[in-house]
C-alpha positions as CSV (number, residue, x, y, z in Angstrom):
1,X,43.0,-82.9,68.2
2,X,42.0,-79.0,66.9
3,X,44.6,-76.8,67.2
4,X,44.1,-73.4,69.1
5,X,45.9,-70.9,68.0
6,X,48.1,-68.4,70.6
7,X,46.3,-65.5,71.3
8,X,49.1,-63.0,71.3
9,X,49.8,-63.5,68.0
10,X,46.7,-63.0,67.1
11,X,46.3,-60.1,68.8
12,X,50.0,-59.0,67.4
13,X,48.9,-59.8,63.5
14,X,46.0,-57.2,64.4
15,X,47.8,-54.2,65.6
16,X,50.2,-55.0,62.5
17,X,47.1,-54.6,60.0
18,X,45.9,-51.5,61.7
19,X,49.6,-49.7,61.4
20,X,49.1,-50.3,57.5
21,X,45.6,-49.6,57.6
22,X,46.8,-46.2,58.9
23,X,49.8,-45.6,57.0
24,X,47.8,-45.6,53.9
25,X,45.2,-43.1,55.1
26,X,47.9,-40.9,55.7
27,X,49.4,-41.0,52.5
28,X,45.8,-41.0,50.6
29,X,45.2,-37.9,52.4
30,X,48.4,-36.3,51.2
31,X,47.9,-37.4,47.6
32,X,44.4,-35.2,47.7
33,X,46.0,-32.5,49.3
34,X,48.4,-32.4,47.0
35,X,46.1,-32.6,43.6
36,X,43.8,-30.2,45.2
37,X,46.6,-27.5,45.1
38,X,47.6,-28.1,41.9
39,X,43.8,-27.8,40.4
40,X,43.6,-24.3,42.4
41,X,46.8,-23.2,41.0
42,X,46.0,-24.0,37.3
43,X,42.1,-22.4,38.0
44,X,43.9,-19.3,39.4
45,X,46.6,-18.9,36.4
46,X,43.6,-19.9,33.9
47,X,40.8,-17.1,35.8
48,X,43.9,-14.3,35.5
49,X,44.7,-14.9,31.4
50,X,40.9,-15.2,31.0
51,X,39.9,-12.4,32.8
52,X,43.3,-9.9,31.1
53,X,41.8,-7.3,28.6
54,X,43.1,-8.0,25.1
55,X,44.0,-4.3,25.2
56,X,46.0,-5.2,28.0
57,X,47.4,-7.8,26.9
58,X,48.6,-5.9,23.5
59,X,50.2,-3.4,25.9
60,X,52.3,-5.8,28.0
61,X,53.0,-7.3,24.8
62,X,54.4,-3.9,22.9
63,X,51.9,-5.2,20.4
64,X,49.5,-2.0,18.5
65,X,45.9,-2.3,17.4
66,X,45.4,-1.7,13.4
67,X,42.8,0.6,13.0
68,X,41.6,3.3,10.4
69,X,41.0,7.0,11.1
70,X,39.7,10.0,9.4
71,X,40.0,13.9,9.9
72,X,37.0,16.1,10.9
73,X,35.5,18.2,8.1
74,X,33.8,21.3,7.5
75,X,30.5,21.4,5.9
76,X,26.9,22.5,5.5
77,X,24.9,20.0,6.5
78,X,21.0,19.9,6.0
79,X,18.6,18.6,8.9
80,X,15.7,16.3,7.7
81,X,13.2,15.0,9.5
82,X,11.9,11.7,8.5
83,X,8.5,10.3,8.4
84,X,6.2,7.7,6.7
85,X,3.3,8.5,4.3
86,X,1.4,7.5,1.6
87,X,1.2,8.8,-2.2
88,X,-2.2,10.4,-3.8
89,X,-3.4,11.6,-6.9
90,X,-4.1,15.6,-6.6
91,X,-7.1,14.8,-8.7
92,X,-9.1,11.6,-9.1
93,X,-12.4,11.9,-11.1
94,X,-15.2,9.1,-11.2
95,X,-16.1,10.0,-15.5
96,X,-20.3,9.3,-15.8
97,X,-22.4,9.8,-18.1
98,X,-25.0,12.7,-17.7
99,X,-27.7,11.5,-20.0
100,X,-29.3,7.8,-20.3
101,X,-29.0,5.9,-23.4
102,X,-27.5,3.2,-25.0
103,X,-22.9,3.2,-25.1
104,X,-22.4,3.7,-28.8
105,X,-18.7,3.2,-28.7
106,X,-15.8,3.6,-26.0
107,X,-12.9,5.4,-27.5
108,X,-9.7,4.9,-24.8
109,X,-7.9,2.0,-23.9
110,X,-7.5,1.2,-20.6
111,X,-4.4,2.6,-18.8
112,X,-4.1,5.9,-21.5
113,X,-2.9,8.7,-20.8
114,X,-5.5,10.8,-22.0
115,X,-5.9,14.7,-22.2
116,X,-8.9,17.2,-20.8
117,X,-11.4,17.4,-23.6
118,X,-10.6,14.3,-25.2
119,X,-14.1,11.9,-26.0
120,X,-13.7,9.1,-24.1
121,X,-17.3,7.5,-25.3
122,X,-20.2,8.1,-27.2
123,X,-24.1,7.7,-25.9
124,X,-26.6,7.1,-29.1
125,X,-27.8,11.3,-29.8
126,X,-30.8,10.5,-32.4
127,X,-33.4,11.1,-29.0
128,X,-31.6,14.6,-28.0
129,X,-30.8,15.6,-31.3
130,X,-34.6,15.7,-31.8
131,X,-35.3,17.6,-29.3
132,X,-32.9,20.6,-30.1
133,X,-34.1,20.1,-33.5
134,X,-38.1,20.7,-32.1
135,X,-36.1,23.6,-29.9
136,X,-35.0,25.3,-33.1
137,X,-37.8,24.7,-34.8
138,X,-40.3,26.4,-32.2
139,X,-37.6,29.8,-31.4
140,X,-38.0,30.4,-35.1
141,X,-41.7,30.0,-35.4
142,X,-41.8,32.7,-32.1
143,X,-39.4,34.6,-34.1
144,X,-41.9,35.0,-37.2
145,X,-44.3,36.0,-35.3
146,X,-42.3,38.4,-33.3
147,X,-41.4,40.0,-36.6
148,X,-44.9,40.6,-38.1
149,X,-46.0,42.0,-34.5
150,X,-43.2,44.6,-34.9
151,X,-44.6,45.1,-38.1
152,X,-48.0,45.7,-37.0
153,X,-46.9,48.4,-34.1
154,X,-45.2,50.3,-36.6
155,X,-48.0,50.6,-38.7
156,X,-49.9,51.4,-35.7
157,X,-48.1,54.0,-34.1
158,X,-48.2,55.5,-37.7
159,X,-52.1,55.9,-37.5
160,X,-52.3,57.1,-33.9
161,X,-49.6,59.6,-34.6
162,X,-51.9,60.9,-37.7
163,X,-54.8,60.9,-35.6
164,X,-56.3,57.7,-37.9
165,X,-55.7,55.5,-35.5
166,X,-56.4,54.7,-31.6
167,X,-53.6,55.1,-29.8
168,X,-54.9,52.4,-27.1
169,X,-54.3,50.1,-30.1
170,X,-50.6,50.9,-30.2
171,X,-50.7,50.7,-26.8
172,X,-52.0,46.7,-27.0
173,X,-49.8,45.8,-30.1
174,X,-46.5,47.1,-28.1
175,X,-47.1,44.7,-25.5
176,X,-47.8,41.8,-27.8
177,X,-44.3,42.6,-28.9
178,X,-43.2,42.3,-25.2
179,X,-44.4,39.5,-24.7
180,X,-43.0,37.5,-28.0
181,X,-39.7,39.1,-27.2
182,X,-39.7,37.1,-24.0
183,X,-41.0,33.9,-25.5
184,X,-38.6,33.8,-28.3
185,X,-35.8,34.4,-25.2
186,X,-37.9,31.5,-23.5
187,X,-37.5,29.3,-26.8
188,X,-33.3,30.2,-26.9
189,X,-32.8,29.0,-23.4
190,X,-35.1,25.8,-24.3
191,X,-32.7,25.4,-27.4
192,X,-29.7,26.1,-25.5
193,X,-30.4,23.3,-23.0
194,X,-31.3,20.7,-25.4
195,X,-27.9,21.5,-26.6
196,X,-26.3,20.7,-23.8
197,X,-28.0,17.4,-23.4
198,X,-27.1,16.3,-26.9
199,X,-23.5,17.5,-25.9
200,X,-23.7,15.1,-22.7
201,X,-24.0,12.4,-25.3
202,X,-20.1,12.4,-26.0
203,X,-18.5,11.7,-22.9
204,X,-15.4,14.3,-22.6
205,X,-12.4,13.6,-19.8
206,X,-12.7,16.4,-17.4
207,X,-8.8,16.4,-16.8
208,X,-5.7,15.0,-17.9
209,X,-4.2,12.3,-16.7
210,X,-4.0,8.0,-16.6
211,X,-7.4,6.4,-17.9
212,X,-7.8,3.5,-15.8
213,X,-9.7,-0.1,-15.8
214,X,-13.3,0.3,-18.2
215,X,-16.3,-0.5,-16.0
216,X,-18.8,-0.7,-18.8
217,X,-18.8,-1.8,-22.6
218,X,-19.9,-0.7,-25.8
219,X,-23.5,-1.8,-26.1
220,X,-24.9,-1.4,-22.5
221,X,-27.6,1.2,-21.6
222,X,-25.9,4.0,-19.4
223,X,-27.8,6.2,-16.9
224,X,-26.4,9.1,-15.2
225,X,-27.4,7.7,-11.6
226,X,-24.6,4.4,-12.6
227,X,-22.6,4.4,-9.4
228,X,-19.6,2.8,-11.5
229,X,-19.2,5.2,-13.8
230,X,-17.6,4.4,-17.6
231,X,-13.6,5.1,-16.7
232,X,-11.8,6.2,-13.3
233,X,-9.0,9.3,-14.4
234,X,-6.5,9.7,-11.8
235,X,-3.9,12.5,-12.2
236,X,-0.3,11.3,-11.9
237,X,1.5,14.4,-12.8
238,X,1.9,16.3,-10.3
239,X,1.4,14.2,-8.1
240,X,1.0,14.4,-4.1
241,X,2.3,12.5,-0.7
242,X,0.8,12.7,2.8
243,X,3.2,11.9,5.6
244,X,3.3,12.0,9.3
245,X,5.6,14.2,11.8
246,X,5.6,13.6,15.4
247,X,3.5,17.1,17.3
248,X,6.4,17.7,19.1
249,X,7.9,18.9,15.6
250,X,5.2,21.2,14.3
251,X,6.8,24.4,15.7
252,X,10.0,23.4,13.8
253,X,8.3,23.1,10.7
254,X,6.1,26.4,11.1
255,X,9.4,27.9,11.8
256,X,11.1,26.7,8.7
257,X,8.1,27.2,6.0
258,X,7.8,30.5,7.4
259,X,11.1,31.5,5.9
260,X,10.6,30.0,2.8
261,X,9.3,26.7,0.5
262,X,11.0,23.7,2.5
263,X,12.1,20.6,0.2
264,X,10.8,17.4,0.8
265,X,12.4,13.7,-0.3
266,X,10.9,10.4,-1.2
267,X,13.0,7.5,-1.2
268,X,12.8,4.9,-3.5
269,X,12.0,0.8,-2.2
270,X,16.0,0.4,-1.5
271,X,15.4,3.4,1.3
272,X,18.9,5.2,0.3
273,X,17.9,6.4,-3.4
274,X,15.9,9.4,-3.5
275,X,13.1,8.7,-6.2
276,X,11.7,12.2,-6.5
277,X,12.0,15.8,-4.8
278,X,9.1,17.9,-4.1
279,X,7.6,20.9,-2.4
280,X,5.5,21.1,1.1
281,X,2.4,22.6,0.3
282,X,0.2,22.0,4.0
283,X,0.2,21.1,7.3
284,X,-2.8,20.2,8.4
285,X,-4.2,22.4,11.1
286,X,-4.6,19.8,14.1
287,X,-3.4,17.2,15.5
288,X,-4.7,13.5,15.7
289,X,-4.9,12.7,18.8
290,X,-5.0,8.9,18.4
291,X,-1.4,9.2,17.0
292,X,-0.1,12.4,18.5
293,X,0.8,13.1,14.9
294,X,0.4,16.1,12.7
295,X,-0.4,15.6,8.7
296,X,1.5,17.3,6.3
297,X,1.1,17.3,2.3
298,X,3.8,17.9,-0.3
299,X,3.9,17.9,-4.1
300,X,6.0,16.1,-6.8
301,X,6.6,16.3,-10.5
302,X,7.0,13.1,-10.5
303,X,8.3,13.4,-14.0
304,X,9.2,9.3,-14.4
305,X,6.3,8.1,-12.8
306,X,8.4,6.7,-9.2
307,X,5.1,7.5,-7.3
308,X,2.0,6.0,-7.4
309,X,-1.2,6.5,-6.1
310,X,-1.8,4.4,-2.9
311,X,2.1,3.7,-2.8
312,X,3.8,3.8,0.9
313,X,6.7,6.1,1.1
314,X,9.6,7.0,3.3
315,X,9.7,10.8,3.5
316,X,12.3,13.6,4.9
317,X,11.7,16.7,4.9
318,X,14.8,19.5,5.1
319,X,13.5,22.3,7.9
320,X,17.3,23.6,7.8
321,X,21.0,23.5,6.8
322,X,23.9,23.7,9.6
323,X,26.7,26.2,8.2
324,X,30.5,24.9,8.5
325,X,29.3,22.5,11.0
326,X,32.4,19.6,12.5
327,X,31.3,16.4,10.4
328,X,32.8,12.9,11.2
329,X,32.0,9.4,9.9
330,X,29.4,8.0,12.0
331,X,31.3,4.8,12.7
332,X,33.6,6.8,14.5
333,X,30.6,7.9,17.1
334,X,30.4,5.3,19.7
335,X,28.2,5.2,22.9
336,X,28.9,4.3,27.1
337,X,27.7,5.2,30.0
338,X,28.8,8.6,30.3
339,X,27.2,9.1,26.7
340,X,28.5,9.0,22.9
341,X,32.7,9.6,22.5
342,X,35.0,8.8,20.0
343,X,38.5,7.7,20.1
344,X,41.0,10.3,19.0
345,X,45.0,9.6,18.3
346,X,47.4,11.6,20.2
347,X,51.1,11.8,20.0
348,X,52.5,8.1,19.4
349,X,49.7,6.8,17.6
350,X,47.9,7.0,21.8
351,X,44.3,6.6,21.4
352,X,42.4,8.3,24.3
353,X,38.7,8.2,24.3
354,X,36.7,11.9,24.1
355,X,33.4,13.0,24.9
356,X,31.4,14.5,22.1
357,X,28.3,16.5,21.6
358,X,26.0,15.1,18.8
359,X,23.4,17.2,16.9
360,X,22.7,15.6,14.1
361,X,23.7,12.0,12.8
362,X,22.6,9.5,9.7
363,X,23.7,6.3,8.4
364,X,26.9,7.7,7.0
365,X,28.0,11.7,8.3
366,X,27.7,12.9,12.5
367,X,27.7,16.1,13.2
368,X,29.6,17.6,16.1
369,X,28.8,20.3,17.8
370,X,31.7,20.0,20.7
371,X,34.4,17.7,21.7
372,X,36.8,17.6,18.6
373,X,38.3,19.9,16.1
374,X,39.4,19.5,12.5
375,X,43.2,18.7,13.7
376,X,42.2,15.5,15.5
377,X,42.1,11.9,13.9
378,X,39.3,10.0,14.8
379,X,39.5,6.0,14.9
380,X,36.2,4.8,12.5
381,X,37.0,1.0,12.2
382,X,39.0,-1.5,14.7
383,X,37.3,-1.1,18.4
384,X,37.3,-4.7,19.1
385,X,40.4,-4.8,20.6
386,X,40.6,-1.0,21.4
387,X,40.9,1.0,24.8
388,X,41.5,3.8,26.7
389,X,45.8,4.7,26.3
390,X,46.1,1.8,23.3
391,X,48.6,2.1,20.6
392,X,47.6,1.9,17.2
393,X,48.8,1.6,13.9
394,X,46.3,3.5,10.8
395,X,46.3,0.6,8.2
396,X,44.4,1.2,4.8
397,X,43.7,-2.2,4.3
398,X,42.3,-3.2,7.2
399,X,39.7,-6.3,7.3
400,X,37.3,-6.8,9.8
401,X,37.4,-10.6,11.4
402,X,34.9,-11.8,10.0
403,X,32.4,-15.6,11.3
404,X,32.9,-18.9,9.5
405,X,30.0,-19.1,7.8
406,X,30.7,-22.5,6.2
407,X,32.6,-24.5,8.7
408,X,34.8,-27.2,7.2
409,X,34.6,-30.6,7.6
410,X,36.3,-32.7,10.1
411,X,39.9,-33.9,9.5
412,X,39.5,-31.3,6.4
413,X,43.2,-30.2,5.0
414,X,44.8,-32.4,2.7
415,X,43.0,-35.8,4.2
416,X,39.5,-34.7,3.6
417,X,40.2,-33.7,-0.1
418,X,41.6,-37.0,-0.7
419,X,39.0,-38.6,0.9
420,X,36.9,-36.6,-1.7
421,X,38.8,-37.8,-4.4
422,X,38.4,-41.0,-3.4
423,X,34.8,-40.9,-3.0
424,X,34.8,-39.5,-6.9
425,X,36.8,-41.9,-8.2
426,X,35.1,-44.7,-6.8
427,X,31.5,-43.0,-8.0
428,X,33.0,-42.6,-11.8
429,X,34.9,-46.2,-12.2
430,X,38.3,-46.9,-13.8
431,X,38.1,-44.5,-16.1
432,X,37.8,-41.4,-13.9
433,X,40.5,-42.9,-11.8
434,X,43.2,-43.3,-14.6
435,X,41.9,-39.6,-15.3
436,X,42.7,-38.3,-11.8
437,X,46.5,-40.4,-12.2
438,X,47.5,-38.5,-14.9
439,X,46.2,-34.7,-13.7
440,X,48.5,-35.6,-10.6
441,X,51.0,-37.1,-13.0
442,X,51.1,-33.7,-14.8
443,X,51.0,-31.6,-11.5
């Protein structure tokens, strides 16, 4: 016989279920609520520390920011204006040869300074000396006869004036003397020019300066129509430098050179040492309009030889010199939105920050033209953590926080340099550990 159960307790043991089905729900529910609010609470209290200034956060503290300061100077300081150029030889001189014949000998070695007049090489003379030789020869043949035909008019004028001779005779011998006069003057300028030509057989530098690389050797037959030449001479000393301004500058520099010779610096390959100071000499008279630049050419002793021909330069050149002008470091110079400012300290060591006029500025000096005085300090290192109304402390040995550059190793300390003695001791055996025993024995 199945039994059937009663179905009011059945319907009793389901109500009972739903109760705790509901009972748990409700706390669940609160649990969440509860975790919820204490995730936005700790979001909150983490978003208002995150979001606090350090400078802020120094204040509330009574903590002060080290910094270091300087004073304002006086001084002159001179106004450059950089460009980039390129150095050149004043003179460079392609040395032929200006007769044919065969390169006797080449007397220079390559990369000589060598002097103007100095032989360079020698062309075989036997051909040209000939020919002044059958130059000399012929003027003094002319010459002979020259003389007897002055002989013979003097003889002849003699007669005529004694009324023994004709006088149309004179008349003819006079202009036989003429004309050997102008041959013989015919025969000097023949001479003369085969002299020349035997002189063109010793090759003589035109100028002074470096010899360079020989483009022909002893031995070769040289014409004057060689394209190559026998040596290049290149003059080093002076030397020159062609640089670049922007067009909006050329009324500047006009200004300046009109009042006198403007100075002009090349920088050496660090781009801080000056390698040599020179003279401007020209400014070319137009501008290229590809570049919207404006050519300009200076010379240089160049007494060391810095420069070198086809050598790229940095260039200033000093168009004028501010007198007693406000100078400050130019790490003290910072910039906003409202423009550049710099931090001054007031009473209490108070920074406040100041709007300042800049005119002129390099890598190390600003000038100033309004905004401080020479009574005011100016903060030039330490604005990481500084603001508006901070309090600072001047420090002189102040040291920049500076990256990790080599992070350590994990667990390093103590543990990892025992783990590197352990490594070593296992690489070098016993002996290396009874070694390390007795250093720490001794330590």
């Amino acid at each position: 016989m199945l039994f059937k159960p009663d179905l009011n307790e059945t319907a009793k043991a389901a109500s009972e279920g739903l109760a705790r089905l509901a009972s748990s729900a409700r706390r669940r529910t609160v649990s969440i609520a509860i975790g919820l609010l204490i995730v936005v609470g700790a979001a909150y209290i983490a978003w208002s520390l995150f979001n606090q200034s350090p400078a802020t956060n120094r204040t509330q503290t009574g903590l002060t920011v080290p910094v270091l300061a300087a004073l304002p100077r006086i001084e002159d300081m001179p106004v450059y204006l950089d460009g980039v150029g390129s150095v050149r030889a004043l003179n460079n001189v392609t040395v032929r040869a200006q007769v044919d014949g065969k390169l006797l000998s080449v007397n220079f070695k390559e990369g000589q300074n060598v002097q103007a007049g100095d032989i360079l090489a020698e062309i075989d003379p036997a051909i040209y000396k000939a020919q002044f030789d059958q130059a000399v020869a012929k003027k003094a043949q002319d010459e002979a006869t020259l003389a007897n035909a002055r002989i013979d008019l003097n003889r002849y004028q003699q007669l005529a004036a004694a009324k023994a001779g004709s006088a149309q005779q004179a008349d003819t011998q006079r202009a036989t003397v003429a004309q050997l006069e102008a041959l013989v003057k015919s025969d000097q300028a023949a001479m003369d020019n085969t002299q020349a030509t035997l002189g063109y057989t010793k090759i003589v530098a035109p100028l002074s300066g470096r010899a360079g690389l020989r483009q022909v050797d002893p031995g070769n037959i040289v014409h004057a129509s060689d394209a190559t030449g026998v040596v290049v001479i290149t003059q080093l000393q002076p030397i020159a430098v062609w640089f670049s301004l922007p067009q909006q500058q050329i009324v500047r520099v006009n200004t300046a050179a009109a009042s006198g010779t403007l100075a002009v610096d090349v920088f050496a390959n660090d781009g801080k040492t000056v390698a040599d100071t020179g003279t401007l000499t020209a400014v070319d008279n137009q501008v290229d309009q590809t570049t919207g630049t404006v050519k300009l050419k200076a010379e240089f002793p160049n007494g060391t030889f810095q420069l070198w021909p086809g050598q790229f330069v940095n260039v200033r050149l000093k168009v004028q010199t501010l007198q007693k002008a406000i100078v400050v470091p130019t790490a003290s110079v910072q910039r906003g939105p409202a423009g550049t400012f710099v931090y001054v300290i007031g009473e209490g060591n108070v920074v406040s920050a100041r709007v300042v006029n800049v005119v002129q500025q390099n890598e190390k000096d600003a000038v100033i033209a309004s905004g401080v005085t020479t009574s005011d300090r100016v903060v030039t290192t330490g604005f990481a953590n500084l603001a508006d109304g901070s309090r600072v402390s001047i420090s002189e040995n102040y040291q920049e926080t500076t990256p990790d550059l080599a992070p350590r190793k994990k667990g390093g300390g103590q543990g990892g340099q025992k783990g590197e003695k352990r490594g070593q001791k296992t690489q070098d055996g016993a002996g290396a550990q009874k070694s390390d025993s007795g250093a720490k024995s001794s330590q």
